[in-house]
C-alpha positions as CSV (number, residue, x, y, z in Angstrom):
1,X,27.9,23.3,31.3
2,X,29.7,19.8,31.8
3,X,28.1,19.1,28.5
4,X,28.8,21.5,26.3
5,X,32.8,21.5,27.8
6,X,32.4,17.8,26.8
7,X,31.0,18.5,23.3
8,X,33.9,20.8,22.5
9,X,36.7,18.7,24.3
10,X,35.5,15.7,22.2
11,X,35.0,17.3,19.4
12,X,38.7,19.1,19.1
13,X,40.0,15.4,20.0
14,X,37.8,14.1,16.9
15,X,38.6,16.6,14.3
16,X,42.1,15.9,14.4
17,X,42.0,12.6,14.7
18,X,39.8,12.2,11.7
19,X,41.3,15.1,10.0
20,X,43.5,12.3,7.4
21,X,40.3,10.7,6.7
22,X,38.0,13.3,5.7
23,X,41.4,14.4,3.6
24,X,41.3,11.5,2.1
25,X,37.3,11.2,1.4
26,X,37.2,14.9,0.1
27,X,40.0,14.1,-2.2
28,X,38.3,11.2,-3.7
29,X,34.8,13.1,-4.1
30,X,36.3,16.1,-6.1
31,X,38.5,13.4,-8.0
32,X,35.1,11.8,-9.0
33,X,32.9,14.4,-10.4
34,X,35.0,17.7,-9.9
35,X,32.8,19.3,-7.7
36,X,33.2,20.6,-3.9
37,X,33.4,17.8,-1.8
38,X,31.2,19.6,1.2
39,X,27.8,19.8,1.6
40,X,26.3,22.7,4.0
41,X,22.5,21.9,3.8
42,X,19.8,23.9,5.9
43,X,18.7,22.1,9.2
44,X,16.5,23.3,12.1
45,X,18.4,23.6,15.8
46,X,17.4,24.4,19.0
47,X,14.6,26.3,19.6
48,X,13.4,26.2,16.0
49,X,16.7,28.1,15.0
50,X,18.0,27.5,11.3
51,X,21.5,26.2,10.8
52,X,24.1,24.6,7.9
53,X,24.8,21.4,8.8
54,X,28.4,20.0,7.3
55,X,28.7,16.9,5.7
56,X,31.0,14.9,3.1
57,X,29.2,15.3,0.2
58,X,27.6,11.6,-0.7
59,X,25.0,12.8,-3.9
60,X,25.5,14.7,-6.8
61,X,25.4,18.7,-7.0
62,X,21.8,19.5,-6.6
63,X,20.3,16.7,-5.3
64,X,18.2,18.5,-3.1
65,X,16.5,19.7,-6.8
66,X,16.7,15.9,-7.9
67,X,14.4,14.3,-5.4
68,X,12.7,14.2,-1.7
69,X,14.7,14.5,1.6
70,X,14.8,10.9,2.5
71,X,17.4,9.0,0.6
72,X,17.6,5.0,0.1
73,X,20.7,2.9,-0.2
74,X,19.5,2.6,-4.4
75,X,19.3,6.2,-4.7
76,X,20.2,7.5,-8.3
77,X,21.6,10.7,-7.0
78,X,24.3,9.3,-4.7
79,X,28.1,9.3,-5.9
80,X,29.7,6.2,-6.2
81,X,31.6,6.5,-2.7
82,X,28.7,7.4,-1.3
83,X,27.3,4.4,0.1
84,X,30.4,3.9,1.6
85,X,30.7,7.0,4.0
86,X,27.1,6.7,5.1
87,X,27.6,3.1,6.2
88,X,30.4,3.7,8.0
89,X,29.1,7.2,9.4
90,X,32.1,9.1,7.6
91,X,29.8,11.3,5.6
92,X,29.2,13.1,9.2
93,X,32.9,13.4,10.6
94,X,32.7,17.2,9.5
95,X,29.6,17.3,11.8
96,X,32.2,17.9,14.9
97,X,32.7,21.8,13.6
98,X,29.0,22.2,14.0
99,X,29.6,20.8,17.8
100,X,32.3,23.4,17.7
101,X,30.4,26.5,16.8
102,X,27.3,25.1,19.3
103,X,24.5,24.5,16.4
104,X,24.9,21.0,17.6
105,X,26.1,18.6,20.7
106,X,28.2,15.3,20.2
107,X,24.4,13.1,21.5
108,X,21.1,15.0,20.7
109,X,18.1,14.4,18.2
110,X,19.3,14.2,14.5
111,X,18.7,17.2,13.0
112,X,15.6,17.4,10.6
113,X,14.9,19.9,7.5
114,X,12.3,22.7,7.4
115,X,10.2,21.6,4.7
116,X,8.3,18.3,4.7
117,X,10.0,17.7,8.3
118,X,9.9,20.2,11.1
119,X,6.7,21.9,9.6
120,X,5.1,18.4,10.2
121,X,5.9,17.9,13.5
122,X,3.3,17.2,16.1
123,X,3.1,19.5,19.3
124,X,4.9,16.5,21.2
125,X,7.2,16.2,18.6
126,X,8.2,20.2,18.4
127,X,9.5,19.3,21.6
128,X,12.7,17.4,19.8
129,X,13.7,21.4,19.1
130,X,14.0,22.1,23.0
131,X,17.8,20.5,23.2
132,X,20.8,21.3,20.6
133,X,20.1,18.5,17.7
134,X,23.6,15.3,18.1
135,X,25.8,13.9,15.5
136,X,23.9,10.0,17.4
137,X,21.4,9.0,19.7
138,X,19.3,6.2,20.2
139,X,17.8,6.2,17.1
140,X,20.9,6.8,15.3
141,X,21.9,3.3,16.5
142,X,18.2,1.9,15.4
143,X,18.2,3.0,12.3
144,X,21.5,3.3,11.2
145,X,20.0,1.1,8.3
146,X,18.0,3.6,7.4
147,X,19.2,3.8,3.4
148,X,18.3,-0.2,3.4
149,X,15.1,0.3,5.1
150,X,14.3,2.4,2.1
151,X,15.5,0.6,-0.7
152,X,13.5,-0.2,-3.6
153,X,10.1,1.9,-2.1
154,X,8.9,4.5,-5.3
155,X,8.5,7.0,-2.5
156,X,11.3,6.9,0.0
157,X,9.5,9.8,1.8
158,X,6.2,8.5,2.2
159,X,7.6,5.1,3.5
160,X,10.2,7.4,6.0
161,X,7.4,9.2,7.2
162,X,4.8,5.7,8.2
163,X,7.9,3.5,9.5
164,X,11.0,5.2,10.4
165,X,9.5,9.2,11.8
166,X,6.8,7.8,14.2
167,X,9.3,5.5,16.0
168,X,12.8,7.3,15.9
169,X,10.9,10.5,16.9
170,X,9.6,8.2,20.2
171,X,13.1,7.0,20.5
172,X,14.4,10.7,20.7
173,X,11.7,11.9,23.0
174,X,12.7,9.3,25.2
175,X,16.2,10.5,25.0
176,X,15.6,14.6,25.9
177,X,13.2,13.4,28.7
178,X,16.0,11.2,30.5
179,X,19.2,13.0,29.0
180,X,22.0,13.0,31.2
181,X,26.1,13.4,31.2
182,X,26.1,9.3,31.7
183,X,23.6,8.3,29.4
184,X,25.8,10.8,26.4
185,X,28.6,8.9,27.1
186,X,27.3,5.5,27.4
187,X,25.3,6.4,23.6
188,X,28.9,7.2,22.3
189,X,30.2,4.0,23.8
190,X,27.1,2.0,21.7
191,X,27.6,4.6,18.5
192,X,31.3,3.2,18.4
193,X,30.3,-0.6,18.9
194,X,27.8,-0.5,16.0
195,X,30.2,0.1,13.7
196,X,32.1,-3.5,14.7
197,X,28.6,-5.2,15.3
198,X,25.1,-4.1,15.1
199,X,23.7,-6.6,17.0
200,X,25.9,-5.8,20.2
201,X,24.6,-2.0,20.0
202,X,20.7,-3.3,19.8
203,X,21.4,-4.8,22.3
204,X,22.9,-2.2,24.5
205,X,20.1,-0.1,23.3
206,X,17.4,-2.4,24.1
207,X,19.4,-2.5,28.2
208,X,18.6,0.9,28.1
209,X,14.9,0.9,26.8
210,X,14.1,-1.3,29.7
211,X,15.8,0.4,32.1
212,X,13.7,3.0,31.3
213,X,10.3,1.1,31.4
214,X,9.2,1.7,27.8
215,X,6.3,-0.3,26.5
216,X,7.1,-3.5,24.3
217,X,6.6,-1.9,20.7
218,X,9.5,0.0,21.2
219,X,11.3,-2.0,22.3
220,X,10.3,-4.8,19.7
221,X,11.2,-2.0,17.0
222,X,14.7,-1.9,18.7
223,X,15.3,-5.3,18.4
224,X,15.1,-5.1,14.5
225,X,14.2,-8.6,14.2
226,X,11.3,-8.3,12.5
227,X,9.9,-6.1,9.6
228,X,9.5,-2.5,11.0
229,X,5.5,-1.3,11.1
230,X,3.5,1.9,10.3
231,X,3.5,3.9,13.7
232,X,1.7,7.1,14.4
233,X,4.1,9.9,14.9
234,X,4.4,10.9,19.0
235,X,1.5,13.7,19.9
236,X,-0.7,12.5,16.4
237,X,-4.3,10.8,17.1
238,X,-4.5,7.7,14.1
C-alpha cells in the first residue's frame, strides 16, 4: 500500500513538473517528420498481463516493422533527437501515466515485449512478472549504456540476448527478492545521480550489491570497467 500511494504521489509530482519538457520534445518530434510524437508499444506487466507502454517517440513510424526489438545508439531507424532523449532518460517521462493507471510502479523490472522476450524467459526468469514492471532499477543504472553497448553489432538482438539479458535479468531478480519502500527510494536517489555522473551511481550500485552478498561476477559486471561477457540467462543450464 505505502508503495503504490508513493508511485502515484510521485508520479503526479513528476508529470507536472516535466509537463514543459515533454511539451517541448513532442513539439520538436512532430516538427521533424510530421508524425505523432507518442509511441504506445505492447509490453508484458504483472502477472504476464499485456499493457501500452508510453514513450516519446525516438524512431521513425514503424520501426517495430523495420528491425528487432533491441536498438543500438547507430540505429538507422532512430529520429535525429532521438539519441538525445534516451541518453538523458526523456524518452520515458510519459512513463509516469503508466504509474498512474497502475500497469507500472516508479522502481520495478523494465518492462520486456512478448515476442523474442517474455516467451524466452526461463522459469526463474518468469518470476520478473510477479511485481508491477518500474520506469528504473538496478539494472536501469547498469546499463543505462545500453544503445552504446550495442553499437556497431549486425545483430543488436543476438548480442542483447548473450551480454546484456543474462546479467540485467540477475540484477532484477535480485531486486524483487529484496524489494523494499527504502531500497525504491534509495534506487531513485542513484536514477537521479547517473544522469550528473555515472560513475557515482556504479558506485552506489555496487554499495548495494555487496550489501546484499552477491557473488563477484555481478558485481564485476556493475563496475563496468571492463568489457561486458556472454552470461547464461538466470534459471538456463549452459
Amino acid at each position: 500500500m505505502a508503495k503504490r500511494s508513493f508511485d502515484i504521489g510521485f508520479s503526479l509530482v513528476a508529470i507536472i513538473l516535466s509537463l514543459p519538457v515533454v511539451a517541448i520534445a513532442c513539439f520538436l518530434i512532430w516538427a521533424g517528420d510530421g508524425h505523432w510524437p507518442l509511441y504506445a508499444g505492447w509490453r508484458v506487466g504483472r502477472g504476464g498481463r499485456d499493457f501500452r507502454m508510453i514513450k516519446l517517440r525516438t524512431m521513425v513510424v514503424g520501426a517495430e516493422r523495420l528491425g528487432g526489438s533491441s536498438t543500438s545508439s547507430a540505429d538507422s531507424r532512430l529520429i535525429p533527437l532521438g539519441n538525445s532523449l534516451r541518453r538523458f532518460k526523456l524518452d520515458e517521462l510519459p512513463q509516469f501515466f503508466n504509474v498512474l493507471i497502475a500497469d507500472m510502479s516508479i522502481v520495478g523490472p523494465r518492462p520486456n515485449v512478448r515476442m523474442g522476450g517474455v516467451d524466452r524467459y526461463t522459469a526463474a526468469e518468469r518470476r520478473l512478472l510477479s511485481v508491477r514492471p518500474g520506469i528504473t532499477d538496478l539494472a536501469s543504472i547498469v546499463f543505462s549504456d545500453e544503445g552504446e553497448i550495442l553499437k556497431g553489432s549486425p545483430d543488436p538482438d543476438a548480442l542483447y540476448d548473450a551480454v546484456i539479458r543474462p546479467w540485467k535479468n540477475r540484477l532484477a531478480l535480485e531486486y524483487v527478492d529484496r524489494r523494499s519502500f527504502s531500497l525504491d527510494l534509495r534506487l531513485i536517489a542513484l536514477t537521479l545521480t547517473s544522469l550528473a555522473s555515472r560513475k557515482a551511481a556504479l558506485r552506489g550500485a555496487d554499495s548495494i550489491l555487496a550489501k546484499w552478498g552477491v557473488d563477484s561476477a555481478l558485481r564485476r559486471i556493475c563496475a563496468r570497467s571492463d568489457a561486458l561477457p556472454a552470461g547464461t540467462p538466470p534459471g538456463k543450464t549452459a
